[in-house]
VEXDREN-2710 file (C-alpha; in Angstrom, 1 decimal):
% VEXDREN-2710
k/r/px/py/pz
1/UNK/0.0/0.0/0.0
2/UNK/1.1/3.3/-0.8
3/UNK/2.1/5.0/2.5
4/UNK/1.2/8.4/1.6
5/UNK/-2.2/7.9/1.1
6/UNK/-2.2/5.9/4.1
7/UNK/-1.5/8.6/6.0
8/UNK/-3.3/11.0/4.3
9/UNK/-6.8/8.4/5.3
10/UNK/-5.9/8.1/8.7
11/UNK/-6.0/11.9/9.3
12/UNK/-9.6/12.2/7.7
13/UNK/-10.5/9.7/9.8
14/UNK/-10.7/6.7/7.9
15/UNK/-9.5/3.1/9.2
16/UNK/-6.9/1.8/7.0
17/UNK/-7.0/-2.3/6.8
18/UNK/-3.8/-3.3/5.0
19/UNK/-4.7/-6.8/4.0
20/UNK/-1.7/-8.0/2.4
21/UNK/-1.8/-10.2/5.5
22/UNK/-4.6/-12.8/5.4
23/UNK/-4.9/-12.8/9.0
24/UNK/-5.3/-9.3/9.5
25/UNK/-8.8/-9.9/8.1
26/UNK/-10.1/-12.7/10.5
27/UNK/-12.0/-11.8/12.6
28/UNK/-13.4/-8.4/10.7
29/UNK/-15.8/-10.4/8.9
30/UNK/-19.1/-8.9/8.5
31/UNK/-17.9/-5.5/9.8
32/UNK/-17.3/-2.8/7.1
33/UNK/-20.1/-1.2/5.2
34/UNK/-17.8/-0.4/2.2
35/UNK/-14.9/-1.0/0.4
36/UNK/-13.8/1.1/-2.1
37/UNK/-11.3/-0.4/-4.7
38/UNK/-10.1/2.0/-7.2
39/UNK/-7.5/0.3/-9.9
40/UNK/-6.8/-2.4/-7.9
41/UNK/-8.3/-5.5/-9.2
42/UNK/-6.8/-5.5/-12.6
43/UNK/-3.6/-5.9/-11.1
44/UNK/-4.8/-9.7/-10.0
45/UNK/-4.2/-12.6/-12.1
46/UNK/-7.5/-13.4/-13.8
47/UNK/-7.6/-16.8/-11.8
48/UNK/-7.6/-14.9/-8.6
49/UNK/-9.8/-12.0/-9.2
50/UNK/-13.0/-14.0/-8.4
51/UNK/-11.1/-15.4/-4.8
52/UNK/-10.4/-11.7/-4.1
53/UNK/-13.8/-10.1/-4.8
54/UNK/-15.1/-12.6/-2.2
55/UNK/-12.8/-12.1/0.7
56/UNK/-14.1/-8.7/0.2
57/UNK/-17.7/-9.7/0.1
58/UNK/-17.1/-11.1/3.2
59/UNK/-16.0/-8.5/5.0
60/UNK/-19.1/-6.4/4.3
61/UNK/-22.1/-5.7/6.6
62/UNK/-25.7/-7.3/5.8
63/UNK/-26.1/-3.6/4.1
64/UNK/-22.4/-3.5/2.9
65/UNK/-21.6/-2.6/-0.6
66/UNK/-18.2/-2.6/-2.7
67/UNK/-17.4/0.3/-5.4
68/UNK/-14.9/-0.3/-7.5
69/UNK/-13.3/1.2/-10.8
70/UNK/-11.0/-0.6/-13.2
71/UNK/-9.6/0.9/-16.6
72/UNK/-12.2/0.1/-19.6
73/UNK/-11.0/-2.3/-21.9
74/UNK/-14.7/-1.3/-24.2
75/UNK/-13.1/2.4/-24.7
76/UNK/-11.5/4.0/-27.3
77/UNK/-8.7/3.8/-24.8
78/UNK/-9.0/0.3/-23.7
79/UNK/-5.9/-1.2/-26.2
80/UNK/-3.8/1.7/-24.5
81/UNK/-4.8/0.8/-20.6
82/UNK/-3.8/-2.9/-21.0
83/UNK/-0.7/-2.2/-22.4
84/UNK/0.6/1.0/-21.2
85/UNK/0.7/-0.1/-17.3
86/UNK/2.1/-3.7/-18.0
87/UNK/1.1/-4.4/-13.9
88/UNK/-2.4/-4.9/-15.7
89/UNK/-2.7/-8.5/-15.6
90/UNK/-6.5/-8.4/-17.3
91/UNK/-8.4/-5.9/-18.5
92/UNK/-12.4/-5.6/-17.9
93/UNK/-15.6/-4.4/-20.3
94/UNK/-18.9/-4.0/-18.5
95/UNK/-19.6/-7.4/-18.8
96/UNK/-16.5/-9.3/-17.7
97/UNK/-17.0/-6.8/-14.4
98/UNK/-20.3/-8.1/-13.9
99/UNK/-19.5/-11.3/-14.4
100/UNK/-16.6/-11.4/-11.8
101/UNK/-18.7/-9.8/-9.2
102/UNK/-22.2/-12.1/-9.6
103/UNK/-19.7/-14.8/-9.6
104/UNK/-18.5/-13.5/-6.1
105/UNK/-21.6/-13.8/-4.8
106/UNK/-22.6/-10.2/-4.9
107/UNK/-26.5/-9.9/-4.9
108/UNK/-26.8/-6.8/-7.2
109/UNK/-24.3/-4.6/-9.6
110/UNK/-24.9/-1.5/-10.6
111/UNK/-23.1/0.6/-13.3
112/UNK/-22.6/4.2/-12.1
113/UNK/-21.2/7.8/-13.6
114/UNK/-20.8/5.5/-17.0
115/UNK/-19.7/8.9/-18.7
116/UNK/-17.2/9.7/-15.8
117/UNK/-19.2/13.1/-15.4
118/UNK/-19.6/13.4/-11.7
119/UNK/-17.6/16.0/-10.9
120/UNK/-16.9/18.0/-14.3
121/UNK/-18.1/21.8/-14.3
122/UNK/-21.5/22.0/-16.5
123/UNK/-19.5/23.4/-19.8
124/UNK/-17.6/20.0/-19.9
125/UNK/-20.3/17.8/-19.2
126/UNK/-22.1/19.1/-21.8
127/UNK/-19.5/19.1/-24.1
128/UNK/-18.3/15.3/-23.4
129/UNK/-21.8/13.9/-23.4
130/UNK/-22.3/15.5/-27.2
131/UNK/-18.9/13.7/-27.9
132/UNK/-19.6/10.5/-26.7
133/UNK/-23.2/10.8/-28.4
134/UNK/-21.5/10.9/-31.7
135/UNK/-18.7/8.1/-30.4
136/UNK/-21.9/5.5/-29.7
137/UNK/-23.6/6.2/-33.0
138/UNK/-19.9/5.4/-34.5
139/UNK/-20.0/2.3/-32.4
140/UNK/-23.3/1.1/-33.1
141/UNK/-22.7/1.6/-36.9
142/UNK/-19.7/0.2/-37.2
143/UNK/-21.1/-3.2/-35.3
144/UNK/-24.2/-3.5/-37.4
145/UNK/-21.4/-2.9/-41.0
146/UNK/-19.4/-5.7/-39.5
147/UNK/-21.8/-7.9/-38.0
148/UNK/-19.7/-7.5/-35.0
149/UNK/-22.4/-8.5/-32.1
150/UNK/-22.0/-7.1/-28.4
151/UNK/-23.6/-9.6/-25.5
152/UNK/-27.2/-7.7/-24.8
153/UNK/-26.6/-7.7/-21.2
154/UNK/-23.2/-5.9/-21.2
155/UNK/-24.1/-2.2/-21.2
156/UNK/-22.3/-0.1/-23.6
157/UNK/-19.6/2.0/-21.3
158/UNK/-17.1/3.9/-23.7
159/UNK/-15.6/6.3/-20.8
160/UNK/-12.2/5.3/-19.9
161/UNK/-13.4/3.7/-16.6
162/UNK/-16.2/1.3/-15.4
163/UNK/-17.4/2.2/-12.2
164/UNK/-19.5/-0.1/-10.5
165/UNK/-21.2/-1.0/-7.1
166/UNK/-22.3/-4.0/-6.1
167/UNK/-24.0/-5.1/-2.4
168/UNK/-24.4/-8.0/-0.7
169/UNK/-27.8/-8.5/-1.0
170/UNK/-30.5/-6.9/-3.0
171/UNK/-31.5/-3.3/-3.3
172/UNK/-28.9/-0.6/-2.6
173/UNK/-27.6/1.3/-0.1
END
């Protein structure tokens, strides 16, 4: 863990769980209400990722939830994310995300801020949600030229992150 942000956690009052350590998660089972995993998991070998995503299910409340946020391998950047950082050990679309996590046992996943606007002063929201307009009318032609089929389920998400949150059992927080 970087020790910086460590630090910079503890003195706005969060707990800091450093679980490179299996046993420093025993006994903290059912006790957080979320976990928040930002460009972490890609870093897991793919045979792993599922094993991981549950130790964290497990230490969430009955209420609990997990967000998390891995590069996107479904944008227009997604060639340069799982190759530019080569610590990325697999890369994610909307799908393969909600795959992993169901298959962790979460109850429910959600996609949220799929444009990455939160945040962005009005001017650039406006201005990146025109963009990508034009980029998913690119997309959806260029699929239907090619006969180039996208599983139904897997929402289209072209920003350059997928941001998800899943709980432990159904309905949100």
């Amino acid at each position: 863990m970087e020790e910086t942000a460590i630090a910079h956690c503890r003195t706005e009052g969060f707990e800091i769980v450093d679980n490179r350590g299996a046993d420093t998660l025993q006994g903290r089972e059912g006790t957080v209400d979320c976990v928040i995993t930002s460009h972490v998991i890609e870093h897991f070998p793919k045979g792993e990722i599922i094993a991981v995503l549950q130790s964290l299910r497990r230490l969430l409340s009955p209420n609990g939830y997990v967000l998390i946020a891995v590069p996107n391998a479904q944008s227009f950047t997604g060639c340069y994310w799982a190759y530019e950082d080569f610590t990325h050990e697999t890369m994610f679309t909307s799908g393969s995300l909600y795959y992993v996590l169901r298959a962790a046992g979460f109850a429910t996943v959600r996609f949220v801020d799929v444009d990455c606007l939160e945040g962005l002063p009005v001017r650039k929201k406006l201005v990146r949600r025109a963009l990508l307009t034009l980029y998913r009318a690119h997309y959806w032609f260029w699929r239907k030229a090619t006969g180039s089929p996208t599983h139904a389920p897997s929402p289209d998400i072209f920003s350059w992150e997928i941001k998800a949150m899943a709980t432990t059992r159904d309905g949100t927080p």
